[in-house]
C-alpha atoms as one frame of an Amber mdcrd trajectory, in Angstrom:
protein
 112.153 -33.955 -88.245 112.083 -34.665 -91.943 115.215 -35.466 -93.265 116.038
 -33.978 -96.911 119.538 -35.344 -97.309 121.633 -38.669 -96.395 125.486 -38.347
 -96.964 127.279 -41.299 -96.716 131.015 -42.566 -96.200 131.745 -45.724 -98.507
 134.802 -48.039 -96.610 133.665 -49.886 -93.476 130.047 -47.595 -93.226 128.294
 -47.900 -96.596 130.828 -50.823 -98.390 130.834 -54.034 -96.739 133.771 -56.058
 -95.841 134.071 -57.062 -99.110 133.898 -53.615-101.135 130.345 -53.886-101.896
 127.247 -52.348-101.465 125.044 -54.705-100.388 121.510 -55.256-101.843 119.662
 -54.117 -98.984 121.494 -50.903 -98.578 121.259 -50.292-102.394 117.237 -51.067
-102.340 116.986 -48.528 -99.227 119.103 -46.065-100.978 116.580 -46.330-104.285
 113.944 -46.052-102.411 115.173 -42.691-100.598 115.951 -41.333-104.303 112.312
 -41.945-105.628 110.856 -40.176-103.027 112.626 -37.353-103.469 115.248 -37.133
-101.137 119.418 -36.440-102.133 121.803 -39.483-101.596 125.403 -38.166-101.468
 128.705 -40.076-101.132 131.521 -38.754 -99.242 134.622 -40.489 -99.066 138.884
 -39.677 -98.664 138.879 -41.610-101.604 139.829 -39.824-104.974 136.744 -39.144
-107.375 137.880 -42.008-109.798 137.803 -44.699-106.935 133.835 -43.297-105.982
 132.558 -43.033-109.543 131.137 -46.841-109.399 129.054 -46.859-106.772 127.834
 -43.333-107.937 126.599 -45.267-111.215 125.207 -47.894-109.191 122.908 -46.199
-107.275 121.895 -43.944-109.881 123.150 -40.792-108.478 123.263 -39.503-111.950
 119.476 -39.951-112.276 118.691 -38.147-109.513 120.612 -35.202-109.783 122.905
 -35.933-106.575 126.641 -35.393-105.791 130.092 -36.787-105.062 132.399 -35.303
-102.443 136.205 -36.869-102.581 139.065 -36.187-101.461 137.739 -35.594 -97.956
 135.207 -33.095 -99.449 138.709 -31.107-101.507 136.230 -31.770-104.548 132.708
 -31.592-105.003 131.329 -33.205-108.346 128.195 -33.002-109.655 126.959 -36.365
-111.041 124.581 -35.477-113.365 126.787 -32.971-115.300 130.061 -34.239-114.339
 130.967 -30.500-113.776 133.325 -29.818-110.437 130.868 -27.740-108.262 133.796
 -27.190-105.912 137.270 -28.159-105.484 140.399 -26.673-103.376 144.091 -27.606
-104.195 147.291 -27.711-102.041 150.171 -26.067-104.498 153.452 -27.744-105.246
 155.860 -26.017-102.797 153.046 -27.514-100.050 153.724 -31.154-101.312 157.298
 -30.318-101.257 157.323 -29.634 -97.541 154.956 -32.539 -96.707 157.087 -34.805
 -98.314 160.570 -33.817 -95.978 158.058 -33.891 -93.515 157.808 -37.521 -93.919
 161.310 -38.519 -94.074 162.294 -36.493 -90.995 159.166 -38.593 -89.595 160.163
 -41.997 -90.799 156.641 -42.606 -93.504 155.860 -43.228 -97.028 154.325 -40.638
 -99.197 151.976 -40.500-101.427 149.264 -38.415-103.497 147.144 -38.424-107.366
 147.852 -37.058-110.420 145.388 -37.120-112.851 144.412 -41.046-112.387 147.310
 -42.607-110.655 148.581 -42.889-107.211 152.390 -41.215-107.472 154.822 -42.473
-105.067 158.782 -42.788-105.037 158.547 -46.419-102.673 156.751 -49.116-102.903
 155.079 -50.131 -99.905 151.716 -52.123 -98.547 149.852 -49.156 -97.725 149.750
 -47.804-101.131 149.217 -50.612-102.613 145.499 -51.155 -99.801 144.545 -47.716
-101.495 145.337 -48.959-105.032 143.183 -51.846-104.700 140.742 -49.652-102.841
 140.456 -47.151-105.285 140.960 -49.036-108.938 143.917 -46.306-109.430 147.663
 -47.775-110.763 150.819 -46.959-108.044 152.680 -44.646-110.560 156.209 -45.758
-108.781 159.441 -42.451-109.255 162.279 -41.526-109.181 161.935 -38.800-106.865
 158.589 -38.198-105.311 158.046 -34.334-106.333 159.440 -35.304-110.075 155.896
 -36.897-110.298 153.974 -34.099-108.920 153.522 -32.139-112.008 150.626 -30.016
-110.345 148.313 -29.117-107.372 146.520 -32.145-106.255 143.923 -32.192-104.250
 145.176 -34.357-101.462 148.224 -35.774 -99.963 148.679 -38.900 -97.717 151.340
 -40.258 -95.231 151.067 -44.097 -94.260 152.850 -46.087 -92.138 152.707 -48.332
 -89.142 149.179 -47.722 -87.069 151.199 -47.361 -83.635 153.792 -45.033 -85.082
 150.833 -43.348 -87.539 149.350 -41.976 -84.740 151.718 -40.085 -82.841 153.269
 -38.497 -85.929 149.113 -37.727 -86.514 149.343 -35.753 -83.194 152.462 -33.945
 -83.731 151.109 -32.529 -86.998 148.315 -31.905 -85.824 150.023 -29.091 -83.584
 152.754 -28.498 -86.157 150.679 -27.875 -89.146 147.424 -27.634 -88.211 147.312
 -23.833 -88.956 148.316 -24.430 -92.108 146.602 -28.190 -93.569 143.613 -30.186
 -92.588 145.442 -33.577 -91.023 143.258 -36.395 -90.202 143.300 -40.267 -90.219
 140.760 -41.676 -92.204 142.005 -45.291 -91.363 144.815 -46.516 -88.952 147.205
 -46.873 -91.483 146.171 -43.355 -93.800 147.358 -39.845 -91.907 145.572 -37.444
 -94.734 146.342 -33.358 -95.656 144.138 -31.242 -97.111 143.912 -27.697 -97.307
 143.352 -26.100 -94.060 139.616 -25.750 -93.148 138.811 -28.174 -95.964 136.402
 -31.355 -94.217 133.819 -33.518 -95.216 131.939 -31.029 -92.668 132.601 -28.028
 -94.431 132.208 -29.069 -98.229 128.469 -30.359 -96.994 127.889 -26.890 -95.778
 128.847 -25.573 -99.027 126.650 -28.320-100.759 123.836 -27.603 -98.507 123.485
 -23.906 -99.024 123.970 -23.988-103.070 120.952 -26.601-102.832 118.483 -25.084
-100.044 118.608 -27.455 -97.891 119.197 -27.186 -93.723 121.474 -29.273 -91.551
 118.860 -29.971 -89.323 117.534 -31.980 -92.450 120.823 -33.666 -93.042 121.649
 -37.378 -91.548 125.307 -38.182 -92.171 127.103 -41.500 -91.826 130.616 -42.558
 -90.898 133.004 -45.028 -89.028 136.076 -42.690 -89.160 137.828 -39.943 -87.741
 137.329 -38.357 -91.104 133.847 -38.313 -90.576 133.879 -36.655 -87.483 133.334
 -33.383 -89.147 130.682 -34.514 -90.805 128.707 -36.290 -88.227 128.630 -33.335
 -85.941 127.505 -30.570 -88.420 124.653 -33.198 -89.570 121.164 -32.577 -88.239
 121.456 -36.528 -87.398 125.063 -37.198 -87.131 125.372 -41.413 -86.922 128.230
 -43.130 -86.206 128.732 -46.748 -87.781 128.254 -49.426 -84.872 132.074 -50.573
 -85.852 133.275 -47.167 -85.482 135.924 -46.520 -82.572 134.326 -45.325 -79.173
 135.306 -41.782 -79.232 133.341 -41.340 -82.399 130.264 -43.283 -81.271 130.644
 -40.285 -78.567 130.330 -37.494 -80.873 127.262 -39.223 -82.782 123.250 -38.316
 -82.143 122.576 -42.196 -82.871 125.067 -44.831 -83.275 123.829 -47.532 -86.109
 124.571 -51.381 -86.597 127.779 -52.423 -88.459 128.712 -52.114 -91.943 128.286
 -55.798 -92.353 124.808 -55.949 -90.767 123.246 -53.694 -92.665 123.727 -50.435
 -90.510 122.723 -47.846 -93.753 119.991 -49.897 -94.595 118.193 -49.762 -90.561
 118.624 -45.840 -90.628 117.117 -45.669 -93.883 114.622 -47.527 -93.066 114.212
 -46.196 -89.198 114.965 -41.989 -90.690 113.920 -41.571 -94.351 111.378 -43.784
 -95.368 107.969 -42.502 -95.429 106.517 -45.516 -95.417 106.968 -49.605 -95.372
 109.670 -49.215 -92.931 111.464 -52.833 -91.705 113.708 -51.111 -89.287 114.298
 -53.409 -86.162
């Protein structure tokens, strides 16, 4: 099979340990580009917390895209233009936010470039250093939600994370996408909105088949993703029940694991994969 497309998540799959792309991932990556082929990053993270490694590999230059948000927003890197994006409305935040207190976790969510929350807490402040976004600390949590947003997050405890994750799963789960994209992060989008189904939208808008479509991930918010992929890879740090899912399961984010599917997938020629 020839492979058109790689789609990437960024924490703990394309980022090392450290936040950073390393230089052998970023040299595959270029490569990939001048050959022709799309490189697109898709994280939970919000679009301002993606935009940097977007400039660094050159995604710009070649015409690629951005999906954040857990694929709620599609941007267009070369234009800067929103090629999709899906909102949950204000009365929706309202009820995910008793939803929390009756379930014992901090809330939070962005508006425009900040993270708005009404406590202070670690969690929050992992996905302000994650992202480069300010906490924008209220009052009263839906005082600061001004508008739609895009995306909505409960955090808490891992243990305690993932039963409420379960219950709302079944509670709400005709109504919002609910996922964990890391222990500590229980996500809400709107319903049917998944990494998996904004790549189908990207995919048809562009020409391009899932069959020539590899897509990365270490997380249960990549599940989506990884299964509607032609080559659906699973990070080798990923949990077990996603290595499951995956047609090939890759080496760690810290060994390089981007870089040896590159190389081993896409390359046309001078691969190093081992």
């Amino acid at each position: 099979m020839s492979y058109q497309m790689i789609i990437l998540d960024l924490d703990d799959t394309l980022l090392g340990n450290d936040h950073s792309i390393s230089e052998r991932n970023k040299q595959a990556l270029m490569k990939v580009q001048e050959q022709g082929d799309k490189v697109v990053l898709a994280s939970g993270r919000p679009t301002y917390g993606m935009v940097p490694f977007a400039k660094e590999l050159s995604l710009a230059e070649y015409g690629s895209f951005i999906l954040s948000f857990n694929g709620g927003k599609i941007i267009n890197c070369q234009t800067n233009e929103e090629f999709f994006s899906q909102t949950l409305s204000i009365d929706a935040v309202s009820r995910l936010e008793e939803i929390s207190k009756r379930e014992n976790v901090q809330i939070h969510t962005y508006v425009g470039e900040e993270i708005v929350t009404a406590e202070a807490n670690r969690y929050t402040s992992i996905e302000s250093d994650l992202t480069g976004l300010p906490i924008k600390l209220v009052d009263s949590f839906m005082d600061g939600v001004t508008e739609p947003v895009v995306k909505v997050l409960m955090v808490g405890e891992p243990e305690h994370l993932q039963a409420v994750e379960k219950k709302l799963q079944d509670e709400l789960g005709d109504e919002f996408s609910v996922m964990r994209s890391k222990p500590f992060f229980l996500e809400f989008t709107a319903k049917g909105i998944t990494k998996g189904t904004s790549i189908e939208k990207l995919i048809d808008e562009l020409g391009i088949k899932r069959e020539e479509v590899i897509a990365m991930g270490d997380s249960y918010n990549d599940q989506e993703m990884i299964e509607f992929a032609g080559l659906g890879v699973a990070m080798g740090n990923a949990p077990e029940d996603i290595k499951e899912i995956a047609d090939f399961v890759a080496d760690t984010n810290v060994n390089d694991g981007v870089a040896q599917v590159v190389e081993k997938f896409l390359l046309k020629e001078n691969s190093t994969y081992k």
